[in-house]
MIZALUM-714494 format. One record per residue: residue in one letter; x, y, z of N, C-alpha, C in turn. Coordinates in steps of 0.1 Angstrom, whole numbers, padded with zeros to 4 digits, always signed. Layout:
<pts>
aXYZXYZXYZ/...
</pts>
This chain:
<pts>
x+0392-0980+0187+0379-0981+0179+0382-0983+0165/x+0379-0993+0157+0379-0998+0147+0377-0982+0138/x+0381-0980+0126+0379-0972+0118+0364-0979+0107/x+0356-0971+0106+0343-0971+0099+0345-0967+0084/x+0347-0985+0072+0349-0981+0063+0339-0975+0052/x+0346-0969+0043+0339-0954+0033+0328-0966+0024/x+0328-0975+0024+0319-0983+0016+0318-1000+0023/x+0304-1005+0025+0305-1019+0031+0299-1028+0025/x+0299-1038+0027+0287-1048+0023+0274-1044+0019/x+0268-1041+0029+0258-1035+0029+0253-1023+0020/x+0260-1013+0019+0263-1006+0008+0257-1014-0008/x+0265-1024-0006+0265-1025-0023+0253-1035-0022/x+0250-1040-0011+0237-1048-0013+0225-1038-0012/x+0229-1028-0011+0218-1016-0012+0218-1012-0028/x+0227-1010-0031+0231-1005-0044+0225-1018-0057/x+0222-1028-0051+0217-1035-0062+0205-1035-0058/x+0195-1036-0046+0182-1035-0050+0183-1023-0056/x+0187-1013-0060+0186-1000-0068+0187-1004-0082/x+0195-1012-0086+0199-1018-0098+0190-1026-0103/x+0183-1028-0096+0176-1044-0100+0161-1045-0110/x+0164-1047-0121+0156-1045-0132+0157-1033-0138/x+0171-1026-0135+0178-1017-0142+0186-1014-0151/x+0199-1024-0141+0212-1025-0147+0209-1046-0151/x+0213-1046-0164+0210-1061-0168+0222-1070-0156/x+0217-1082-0150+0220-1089-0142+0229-1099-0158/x+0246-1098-0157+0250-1102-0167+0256-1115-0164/x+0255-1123-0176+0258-1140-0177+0271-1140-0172/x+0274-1152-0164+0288-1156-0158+0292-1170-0174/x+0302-1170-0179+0309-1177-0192+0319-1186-0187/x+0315-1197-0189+0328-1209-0195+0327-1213-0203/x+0342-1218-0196+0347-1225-0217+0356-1237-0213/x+0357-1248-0216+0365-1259-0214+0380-1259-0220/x+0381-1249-0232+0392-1246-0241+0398-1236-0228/x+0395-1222-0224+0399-1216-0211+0408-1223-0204/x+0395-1231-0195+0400-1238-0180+0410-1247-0183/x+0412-1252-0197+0426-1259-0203+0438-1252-0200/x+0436-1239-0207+0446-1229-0208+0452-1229-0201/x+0443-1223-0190+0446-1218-0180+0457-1227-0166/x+0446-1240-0163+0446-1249-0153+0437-1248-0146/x+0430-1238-0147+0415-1238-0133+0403-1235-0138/x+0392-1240-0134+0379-1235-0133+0374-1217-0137/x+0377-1215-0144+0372-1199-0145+0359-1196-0151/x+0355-1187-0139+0340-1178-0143+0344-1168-0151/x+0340-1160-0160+0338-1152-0167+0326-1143-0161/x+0326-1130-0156+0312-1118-0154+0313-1109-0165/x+0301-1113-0176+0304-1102-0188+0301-1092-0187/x+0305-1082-0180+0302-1069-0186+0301-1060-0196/x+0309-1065-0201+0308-1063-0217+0293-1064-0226/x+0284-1070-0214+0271-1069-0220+0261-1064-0209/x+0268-1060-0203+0257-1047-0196+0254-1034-0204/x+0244-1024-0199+0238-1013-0205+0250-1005-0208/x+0250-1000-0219+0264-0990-0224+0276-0996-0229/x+0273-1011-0222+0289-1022-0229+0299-1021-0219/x+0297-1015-0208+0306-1014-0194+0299-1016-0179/x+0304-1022-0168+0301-1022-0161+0296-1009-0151/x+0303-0996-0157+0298-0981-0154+0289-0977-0155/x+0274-0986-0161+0263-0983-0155+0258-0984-0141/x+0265-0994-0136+0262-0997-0124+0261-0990-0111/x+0277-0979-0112+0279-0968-0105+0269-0956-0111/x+0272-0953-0122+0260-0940-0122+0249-0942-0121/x+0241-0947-0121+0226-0949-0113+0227-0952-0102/x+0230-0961-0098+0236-0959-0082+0237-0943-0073/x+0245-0936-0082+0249-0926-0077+0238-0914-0078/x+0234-0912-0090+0222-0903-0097+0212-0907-0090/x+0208-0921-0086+0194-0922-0083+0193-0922-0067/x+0203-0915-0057+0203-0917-0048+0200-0897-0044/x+0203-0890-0059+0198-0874-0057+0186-0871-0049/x+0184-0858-0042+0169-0859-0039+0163-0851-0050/x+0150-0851-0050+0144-0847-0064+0153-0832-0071/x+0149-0824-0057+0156-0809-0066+0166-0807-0070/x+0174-0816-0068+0190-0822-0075+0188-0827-0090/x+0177-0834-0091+0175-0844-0101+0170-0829-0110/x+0162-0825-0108+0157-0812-0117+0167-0804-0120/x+0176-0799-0115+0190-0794-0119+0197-0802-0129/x+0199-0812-0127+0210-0818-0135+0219-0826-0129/x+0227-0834-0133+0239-0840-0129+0252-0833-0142/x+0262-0840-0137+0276-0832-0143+0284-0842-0147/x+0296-0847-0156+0305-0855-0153+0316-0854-0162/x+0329-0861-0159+0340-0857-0165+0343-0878-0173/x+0346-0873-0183+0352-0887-0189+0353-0890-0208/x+0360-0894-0212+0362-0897-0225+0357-0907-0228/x+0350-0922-0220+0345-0931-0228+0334-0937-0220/x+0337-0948-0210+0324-0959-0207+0314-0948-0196/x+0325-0940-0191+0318-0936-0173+0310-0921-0186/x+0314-0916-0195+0304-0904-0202+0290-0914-0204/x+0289-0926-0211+0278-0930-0218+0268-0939-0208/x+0279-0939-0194+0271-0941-0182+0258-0933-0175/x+0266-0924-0175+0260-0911-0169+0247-0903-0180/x+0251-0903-0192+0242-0898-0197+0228-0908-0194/x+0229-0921-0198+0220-0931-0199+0213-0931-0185/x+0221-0928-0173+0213-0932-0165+0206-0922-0159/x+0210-0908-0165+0201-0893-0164+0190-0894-0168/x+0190-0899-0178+0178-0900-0193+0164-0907-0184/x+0174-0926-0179+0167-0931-0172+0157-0927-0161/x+0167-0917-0157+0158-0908-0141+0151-0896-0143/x+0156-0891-0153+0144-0881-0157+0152-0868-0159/x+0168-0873-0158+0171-0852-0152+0181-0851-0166/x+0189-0844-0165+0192-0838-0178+0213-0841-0171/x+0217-0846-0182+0233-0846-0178+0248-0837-0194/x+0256-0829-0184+0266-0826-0190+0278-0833-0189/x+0288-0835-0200+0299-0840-0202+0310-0839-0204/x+0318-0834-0198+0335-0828-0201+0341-0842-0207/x+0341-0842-0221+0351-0849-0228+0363-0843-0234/x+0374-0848-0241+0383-0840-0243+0384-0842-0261/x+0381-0830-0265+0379-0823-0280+0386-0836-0293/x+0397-0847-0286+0397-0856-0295+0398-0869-0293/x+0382-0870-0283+0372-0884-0281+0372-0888-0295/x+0372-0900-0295+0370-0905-0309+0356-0906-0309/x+0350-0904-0321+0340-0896-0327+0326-0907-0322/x+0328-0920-0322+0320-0930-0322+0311-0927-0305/x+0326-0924-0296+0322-0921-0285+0311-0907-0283/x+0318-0898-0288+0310-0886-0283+0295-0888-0295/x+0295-0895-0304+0279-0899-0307+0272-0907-0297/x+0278-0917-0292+0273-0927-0284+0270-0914-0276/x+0278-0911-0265+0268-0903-0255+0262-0894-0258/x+0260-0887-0268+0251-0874-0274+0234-0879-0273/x+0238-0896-0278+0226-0904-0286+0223-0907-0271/x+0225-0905-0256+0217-0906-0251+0210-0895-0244/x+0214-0881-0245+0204-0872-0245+0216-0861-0237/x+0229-0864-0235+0235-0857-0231+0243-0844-0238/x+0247-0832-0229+0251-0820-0236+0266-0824-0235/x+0274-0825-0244+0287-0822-0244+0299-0811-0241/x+0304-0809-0233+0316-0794-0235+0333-0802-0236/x+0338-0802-0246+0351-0803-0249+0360-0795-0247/x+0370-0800-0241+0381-0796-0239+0397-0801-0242/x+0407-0795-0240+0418-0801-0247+0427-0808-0238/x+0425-0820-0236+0431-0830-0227+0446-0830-0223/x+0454-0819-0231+0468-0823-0231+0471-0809-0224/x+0460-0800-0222+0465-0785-0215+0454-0782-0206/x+0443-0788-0204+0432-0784-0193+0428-0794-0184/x+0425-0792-0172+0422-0803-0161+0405-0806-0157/x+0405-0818-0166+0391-0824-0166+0381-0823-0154/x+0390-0823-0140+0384-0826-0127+0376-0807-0122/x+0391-0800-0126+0388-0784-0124+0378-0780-0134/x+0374-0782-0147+0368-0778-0156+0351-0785-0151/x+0353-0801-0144+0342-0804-0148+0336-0797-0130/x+0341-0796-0119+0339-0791-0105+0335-0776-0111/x+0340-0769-0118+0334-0751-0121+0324-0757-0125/x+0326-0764-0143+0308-0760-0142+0298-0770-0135/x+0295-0775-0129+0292-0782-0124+0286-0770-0108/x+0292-0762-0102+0292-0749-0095+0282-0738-0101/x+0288-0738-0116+0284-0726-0122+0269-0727-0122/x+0264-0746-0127+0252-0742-0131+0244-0752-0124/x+0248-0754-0108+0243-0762-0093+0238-0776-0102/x+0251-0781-0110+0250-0800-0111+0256-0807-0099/x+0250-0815-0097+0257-0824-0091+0268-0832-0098/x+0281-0834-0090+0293-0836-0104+0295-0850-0098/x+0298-0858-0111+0293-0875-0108+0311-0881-0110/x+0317-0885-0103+0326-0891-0104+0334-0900-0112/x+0339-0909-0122+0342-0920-0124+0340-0929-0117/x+0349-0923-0100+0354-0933-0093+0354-0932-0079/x+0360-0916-0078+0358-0911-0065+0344-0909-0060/x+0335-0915-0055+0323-0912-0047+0313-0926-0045/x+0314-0929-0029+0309-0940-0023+0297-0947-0032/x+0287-0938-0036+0275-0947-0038+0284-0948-0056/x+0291-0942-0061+0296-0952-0075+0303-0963-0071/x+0309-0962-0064+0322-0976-0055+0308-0990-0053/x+0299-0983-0049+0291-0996-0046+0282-0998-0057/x+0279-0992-0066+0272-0998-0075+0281-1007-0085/x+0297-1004-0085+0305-1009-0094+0309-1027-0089/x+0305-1025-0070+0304-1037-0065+0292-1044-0070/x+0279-1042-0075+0271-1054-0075+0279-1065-0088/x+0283-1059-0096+0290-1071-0105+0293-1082-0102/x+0305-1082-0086+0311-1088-0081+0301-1096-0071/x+0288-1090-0068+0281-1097-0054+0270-1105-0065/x+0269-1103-0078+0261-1111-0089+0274-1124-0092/x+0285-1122-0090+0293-1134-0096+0295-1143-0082/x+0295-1138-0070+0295-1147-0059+0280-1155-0054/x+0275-1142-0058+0257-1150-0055+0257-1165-0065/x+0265-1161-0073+0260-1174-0085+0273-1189-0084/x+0280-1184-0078+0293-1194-0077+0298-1195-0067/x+0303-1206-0064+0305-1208-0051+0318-1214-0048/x+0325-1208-0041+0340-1215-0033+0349-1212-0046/x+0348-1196-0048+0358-1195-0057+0373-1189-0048/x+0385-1194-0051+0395-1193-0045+0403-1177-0047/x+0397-1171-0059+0403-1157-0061+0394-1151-0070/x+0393-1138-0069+0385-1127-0078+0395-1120-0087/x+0394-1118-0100+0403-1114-0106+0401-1101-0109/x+0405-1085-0113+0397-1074-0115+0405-1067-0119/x+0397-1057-0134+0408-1046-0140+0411-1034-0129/x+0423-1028-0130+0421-1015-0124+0426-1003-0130/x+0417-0992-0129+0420-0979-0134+0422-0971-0125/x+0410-0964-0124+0410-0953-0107+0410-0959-0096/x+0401-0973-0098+0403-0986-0087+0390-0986-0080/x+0375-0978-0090+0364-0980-0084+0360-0997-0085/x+0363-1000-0095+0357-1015-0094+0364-1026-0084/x+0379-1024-0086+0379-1034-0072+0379-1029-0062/x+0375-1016-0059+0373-1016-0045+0357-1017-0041/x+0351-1018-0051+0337-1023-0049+0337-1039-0046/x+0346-1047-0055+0342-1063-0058+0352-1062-0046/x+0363-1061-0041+0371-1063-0029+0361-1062-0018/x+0355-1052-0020+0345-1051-0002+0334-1061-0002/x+0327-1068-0015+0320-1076-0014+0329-1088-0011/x+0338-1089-0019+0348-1107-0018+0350-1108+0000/x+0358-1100+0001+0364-1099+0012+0350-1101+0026/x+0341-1093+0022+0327-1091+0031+0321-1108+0032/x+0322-1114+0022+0312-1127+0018+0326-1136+0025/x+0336-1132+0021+0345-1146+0024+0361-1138+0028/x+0364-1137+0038+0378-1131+0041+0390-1139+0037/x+0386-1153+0027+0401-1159+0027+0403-1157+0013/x+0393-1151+0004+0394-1152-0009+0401-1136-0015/x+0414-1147-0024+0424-1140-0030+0419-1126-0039/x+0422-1113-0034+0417-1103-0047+0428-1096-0055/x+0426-1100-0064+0441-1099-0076+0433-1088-0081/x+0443-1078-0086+0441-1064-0097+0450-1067-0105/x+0439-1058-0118+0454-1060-0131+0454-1048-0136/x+0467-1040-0140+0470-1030-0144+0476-1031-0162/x+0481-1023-0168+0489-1025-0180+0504-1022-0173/x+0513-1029-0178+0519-1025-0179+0527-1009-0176/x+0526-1006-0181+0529-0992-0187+0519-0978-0177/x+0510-0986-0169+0500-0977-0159+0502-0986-0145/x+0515-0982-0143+0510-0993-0127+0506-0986-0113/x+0502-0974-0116+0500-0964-0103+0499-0970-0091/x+0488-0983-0095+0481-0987-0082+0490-0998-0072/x+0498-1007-0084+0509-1014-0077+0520-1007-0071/x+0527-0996-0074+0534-0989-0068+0528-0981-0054/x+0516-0976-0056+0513-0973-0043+0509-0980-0034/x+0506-0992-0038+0504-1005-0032+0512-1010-0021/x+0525-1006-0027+0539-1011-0025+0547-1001-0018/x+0542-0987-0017+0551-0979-0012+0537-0975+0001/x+0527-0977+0002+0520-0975+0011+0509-0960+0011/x+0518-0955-0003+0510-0941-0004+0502-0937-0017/x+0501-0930-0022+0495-0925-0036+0504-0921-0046/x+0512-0930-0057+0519-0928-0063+0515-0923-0072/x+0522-0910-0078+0514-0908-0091+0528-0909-0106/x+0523-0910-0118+0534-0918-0128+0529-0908-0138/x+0534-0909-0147+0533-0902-0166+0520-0908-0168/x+0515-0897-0175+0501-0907-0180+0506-0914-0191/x+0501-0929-0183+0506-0939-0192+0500-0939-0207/x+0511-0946-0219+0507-0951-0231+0507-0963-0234/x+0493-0969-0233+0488-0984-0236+0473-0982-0246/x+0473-0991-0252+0461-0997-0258+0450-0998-0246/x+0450-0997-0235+0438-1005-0222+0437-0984-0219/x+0431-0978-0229+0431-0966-0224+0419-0964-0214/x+0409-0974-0207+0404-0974-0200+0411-0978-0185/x+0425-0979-0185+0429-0981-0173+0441-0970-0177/x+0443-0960-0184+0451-0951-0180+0448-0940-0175/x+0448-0943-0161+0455-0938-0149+0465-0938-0143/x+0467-0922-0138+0487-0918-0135+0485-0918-0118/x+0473-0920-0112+0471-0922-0101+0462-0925-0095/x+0461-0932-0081+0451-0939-0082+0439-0925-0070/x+0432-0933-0074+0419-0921-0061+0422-0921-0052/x+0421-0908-0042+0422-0907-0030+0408-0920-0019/x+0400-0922-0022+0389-0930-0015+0391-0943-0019/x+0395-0947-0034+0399-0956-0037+0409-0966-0029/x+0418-0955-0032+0430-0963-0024+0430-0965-0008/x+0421-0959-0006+0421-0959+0010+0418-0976+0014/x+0407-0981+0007+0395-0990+0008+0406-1005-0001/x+0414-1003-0010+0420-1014-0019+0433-1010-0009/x+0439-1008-0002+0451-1015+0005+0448-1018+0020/x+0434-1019+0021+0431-1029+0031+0425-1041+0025/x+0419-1038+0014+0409-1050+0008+0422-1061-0007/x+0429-1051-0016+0433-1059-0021+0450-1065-0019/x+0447-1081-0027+0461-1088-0019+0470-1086-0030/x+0475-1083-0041+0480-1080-0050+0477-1077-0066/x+0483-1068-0068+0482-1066-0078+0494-1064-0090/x+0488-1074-0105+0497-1082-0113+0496-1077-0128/x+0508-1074-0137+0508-1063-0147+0510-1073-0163/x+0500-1067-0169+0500-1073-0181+0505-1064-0191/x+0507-1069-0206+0516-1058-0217+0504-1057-0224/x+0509-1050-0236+0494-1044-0244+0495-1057-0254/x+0507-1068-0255+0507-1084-0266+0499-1090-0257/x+0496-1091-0243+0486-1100-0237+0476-1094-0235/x+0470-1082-0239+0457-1076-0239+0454-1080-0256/x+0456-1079-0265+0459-1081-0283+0452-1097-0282/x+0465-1107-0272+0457-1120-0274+0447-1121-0267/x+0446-1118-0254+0431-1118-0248+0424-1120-0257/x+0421-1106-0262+0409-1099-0272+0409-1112-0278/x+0418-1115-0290+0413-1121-0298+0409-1137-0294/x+0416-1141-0282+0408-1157-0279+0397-1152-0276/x+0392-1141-0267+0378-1142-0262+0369-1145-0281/x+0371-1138-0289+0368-1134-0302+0366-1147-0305/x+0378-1153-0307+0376-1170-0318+0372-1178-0311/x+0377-1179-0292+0368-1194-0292+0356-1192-0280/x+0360-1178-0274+0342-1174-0264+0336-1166-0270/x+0338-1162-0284+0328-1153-0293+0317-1146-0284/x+0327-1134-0276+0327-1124-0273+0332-1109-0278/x+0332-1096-0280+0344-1092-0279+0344-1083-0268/x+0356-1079-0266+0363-1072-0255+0373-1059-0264/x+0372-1047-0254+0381-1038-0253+0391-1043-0244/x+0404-1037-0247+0416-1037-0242+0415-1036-0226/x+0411-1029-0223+0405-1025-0206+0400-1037-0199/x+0388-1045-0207+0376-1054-0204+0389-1069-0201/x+0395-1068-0213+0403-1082-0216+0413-1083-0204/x+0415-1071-0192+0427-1074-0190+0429-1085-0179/x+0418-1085-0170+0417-1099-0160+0419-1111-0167/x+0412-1114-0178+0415-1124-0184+0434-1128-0192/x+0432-1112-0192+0446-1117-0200+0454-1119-0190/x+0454-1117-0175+0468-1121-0168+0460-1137-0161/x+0454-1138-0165+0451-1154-0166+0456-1162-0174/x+0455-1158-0186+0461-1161-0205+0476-1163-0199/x+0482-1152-0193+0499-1147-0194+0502-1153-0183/x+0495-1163-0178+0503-1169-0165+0507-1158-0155/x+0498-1145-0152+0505-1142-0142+0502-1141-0130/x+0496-1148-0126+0490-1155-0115+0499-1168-0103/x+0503-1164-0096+0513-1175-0089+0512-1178-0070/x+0507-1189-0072+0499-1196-0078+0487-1195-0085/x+0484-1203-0093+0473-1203-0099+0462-1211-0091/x+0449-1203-0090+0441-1206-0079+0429-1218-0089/x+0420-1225-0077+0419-1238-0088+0404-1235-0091/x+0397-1226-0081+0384-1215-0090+0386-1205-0088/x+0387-1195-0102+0391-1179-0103+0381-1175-0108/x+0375-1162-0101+0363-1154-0113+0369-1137-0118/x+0362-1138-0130+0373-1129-0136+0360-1120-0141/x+0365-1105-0139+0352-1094-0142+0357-1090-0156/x+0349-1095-0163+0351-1089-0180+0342-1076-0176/x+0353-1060-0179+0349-1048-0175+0340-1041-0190/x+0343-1047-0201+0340-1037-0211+0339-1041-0222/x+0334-1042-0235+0334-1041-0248+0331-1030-0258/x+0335-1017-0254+0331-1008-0265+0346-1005-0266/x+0345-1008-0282+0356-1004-0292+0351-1008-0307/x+0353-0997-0315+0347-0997-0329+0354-1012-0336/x+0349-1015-0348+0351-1028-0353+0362-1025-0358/x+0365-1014-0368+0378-1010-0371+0389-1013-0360/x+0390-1008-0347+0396-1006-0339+0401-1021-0335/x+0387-1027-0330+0390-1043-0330+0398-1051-0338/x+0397-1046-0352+0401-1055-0358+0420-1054-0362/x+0422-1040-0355+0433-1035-0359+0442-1042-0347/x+0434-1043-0337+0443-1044-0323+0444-1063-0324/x+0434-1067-0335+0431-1081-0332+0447-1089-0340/x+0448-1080-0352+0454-1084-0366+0468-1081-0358/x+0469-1076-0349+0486-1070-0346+0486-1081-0336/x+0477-1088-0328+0480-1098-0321+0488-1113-0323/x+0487-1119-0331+0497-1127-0339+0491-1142-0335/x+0498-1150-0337+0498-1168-0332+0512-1171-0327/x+0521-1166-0333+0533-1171-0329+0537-1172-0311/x+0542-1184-0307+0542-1189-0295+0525-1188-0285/x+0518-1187-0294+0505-1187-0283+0496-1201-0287/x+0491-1207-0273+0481-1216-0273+0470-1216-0287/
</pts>
């Protein structure tokens, strides 16, 4: 008897009528300069211009709006330093209930305003000696929240899939899905849709370098865990990948391909000068192992999930200026 998987089709097609005049249904981008670059036809799915600047709206509403009421009157709970905090807050606000935040005491400051400014309570902690998961599961117990995942928990897996079932609804006979990975909620959302719509189409993950948790467990068949990695794409450093996650992406995805923090630098900055977009390091990284050739073969329509754009201008311009010209298109 077949094993009954933790998230389906169905699932995320549930997860978007939930979405739907919610979470902004986001523009798919071409560029002729790109599909030059590159060799192929590429879609672009911007997330980077969804609510919050991340595709992590998608899961926490999803998730929060599936509470029953007396849940919702309590609160929700969550643990995170950047897109999945300003998710959660926003989509509490949206639903009426009230959300807490375990961030770690040195979030950069732009962040813990963004989520404050959406109506959320913050508790900090010190990231280099306390465990975000144990801290944010007590209080979350202490004061009966419901505690909201990044990554681990089905109805966020499927809300992180409508992205992916908005980029196939709109395009057709694409030969591979391209997708950042961190904990690995998003492609194992856009995997169960790819895979669900079309079983022959290619699902590529991209890691940094320097964070490959998910390729190694990929590759060794188990749950690898590594140093918490040091990269610029601090939205994909993760030292390991999710237990539900990974269950779901080593049946669903076909490989996964590693970029440096110089092809995350140029990403950014071509999306900047010639698809006058911008991107965070995280957001850029599908695109960038498009940029860096690391795709083999190169498929002749690819759609690529742009995951994010929040990063201060300062920040941008620092990561943009260290990017260079030399040897690049």
């Amino acid at each position: 008897m077949s094993e009954v998987p933790p998230v389906t089709l169905d699932d995320v097609r549930a997860a978007a009528a939930r979405l739907e005049g919610v979470a902004h249904r986001t523009p798919v981008l071409r560029s002729r300069t790109l599909d030059d670059l590159v060799g192929a036809e590429v879609f672009l799915k911007c997330e980077n211009l969804q609510r919050v600047g991340a595709f992590k709206f998608r899961g926490a509403y999803n998730a929060i709006s599936r509470l029953p009421p007396a849940q919702l009157a309590k609160g929700v709970a969550a643990y995170s330093s950047g897109n999945h905090a300003q998710a959660v807050a926003l989509a509490a606000r949206e639903l009426g209930t009230t959300a807490v935040i375990v961030m770690p005491a040195d979030t950069p400051e732009s962040k813990l305003v963004a989520t404050a400014g959406y109506g959320a309570e913050i508790v900090t902690y010190d990231r280099y000696t306390g465990d975000r998961v144990a801290i944010g599961e007590a209080l979350a117990a202490d004061r009966g929240l419901a505690l909201i995942p990044p990554y681990e928990h089905p109805h966020v897996i499927a809300g992180q899939g409508t992205a992916a079932l908005e980029l196939l609804d709109e395009v057709a006979g694409l030969d591979a899905l391209v997708v950042p990975v961190g904990g690995g909620g998003l492609i194992a959302g856009s995997a169960t849709v790819a895979k669900g719509l079309c079983e022959r189409i290619r699902v590529v993950g991209v890691e940094p370098e320097a964070g490959d948790d998910t390729r190694r467990s990929l590759a060794e068949g188990r749950r690898v865990a590594i140093p918490v990695p040091r990269t610029i794409a601090d939205g994909q450093a993760a030292n390991v990948p999710g237990a539900l996650t990974f269950s779901i992406n080593r049946r669903l995805v076909d490989e996964i391909v590693l970029v440096t923090d110089d092809d995350l630098r140029h990403a950014m900055r071509l999306a900047f000068e010639r698809l006058k977009i911008v991107l965070e390091p995280s957001g850029a990284s599908a695109l960038a192992a498009l940029l860096a050739g690391r795709l083999d073969p190169v498929p002749r329509r690819v759609g690529v999930i742009i995951s994010g754009g929040n990063i201060s201008a300062v920040r941008f311009a620092e990561l943009c200026l260290g990017a260079g010209q030399a040897g690049r298109p």
